[in-house]
N, C-alpha and C positions, 0 to 999 in steps of 0.2 A: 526357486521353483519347488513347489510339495513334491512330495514322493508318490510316487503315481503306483497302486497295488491291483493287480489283474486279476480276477476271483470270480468265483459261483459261489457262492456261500454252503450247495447242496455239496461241495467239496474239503471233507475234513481238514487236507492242508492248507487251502483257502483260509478255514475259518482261523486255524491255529495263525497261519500269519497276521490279520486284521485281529484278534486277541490281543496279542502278541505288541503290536502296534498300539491296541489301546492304552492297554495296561501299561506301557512305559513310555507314554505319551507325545508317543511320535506322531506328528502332524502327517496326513498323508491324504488322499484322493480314490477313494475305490472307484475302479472300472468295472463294471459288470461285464462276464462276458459269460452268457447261457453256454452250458456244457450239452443240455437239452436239446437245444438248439444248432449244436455240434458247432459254435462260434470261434468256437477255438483252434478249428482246423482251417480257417478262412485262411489268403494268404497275405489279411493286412494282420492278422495276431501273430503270422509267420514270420514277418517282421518283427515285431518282440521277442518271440520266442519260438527259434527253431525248432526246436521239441513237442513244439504245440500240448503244452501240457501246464496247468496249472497247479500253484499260484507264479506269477510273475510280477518283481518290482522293477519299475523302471526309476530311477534319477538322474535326472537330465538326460546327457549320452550314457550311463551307465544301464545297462541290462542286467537282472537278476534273474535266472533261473535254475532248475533244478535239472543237471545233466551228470548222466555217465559216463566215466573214462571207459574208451575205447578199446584200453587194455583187458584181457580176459581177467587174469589174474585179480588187478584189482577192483573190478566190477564184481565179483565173486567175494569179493570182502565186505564191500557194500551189501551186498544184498546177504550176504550172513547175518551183520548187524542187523537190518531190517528185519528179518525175518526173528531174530533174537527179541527185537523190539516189540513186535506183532503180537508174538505167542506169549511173549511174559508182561511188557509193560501194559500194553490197551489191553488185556484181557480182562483186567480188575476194573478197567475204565466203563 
């Protein structure tokens, strides 16, 4: 089974995922799903991806997305990085 990749393209981490994909020439399947469109809050994308947020890969039974630990503390670390990330790495980009 190909790799199934769920994306808007109008969605930076979408696009970095399918890049990502290309360049190291993983075989995969884009799904579109309109953010415009608000498709992503449907509750068959809820299915994929409880966060209703993209990008998300699916492999077979396996689900990939992008979630926060529940924990304060370390959810506070996460987004330090991010935000570390934000202001100094994409800023030259």
């Amino acid at each position: 089974m190909k790799l199934e990749v769920y994306a808007d393209r109008m969605s930076q981490p979408s696009r970095a995922v399918i890049i990502f994909c290309k360049v190291n020439g993983i075989d995969y399947t884009e799904r579109k799903v309109d953010i415009s469109k608000r498709e992503h809050l449907t509750p068959e994308f809820a299915e994929i991806n409880p966060m209703k947020q993209l990008p998300a890969i699916v492999d077979g039974n396996f689900k990939l997305f992008e979630r926060y630990p529940a924990n304060l503390f370390k959810k506070s670390k996460i987004h330090s990085v991010l935000y570390w990330h934000h202001s100094n790495l994409r800023r030259a980009a």
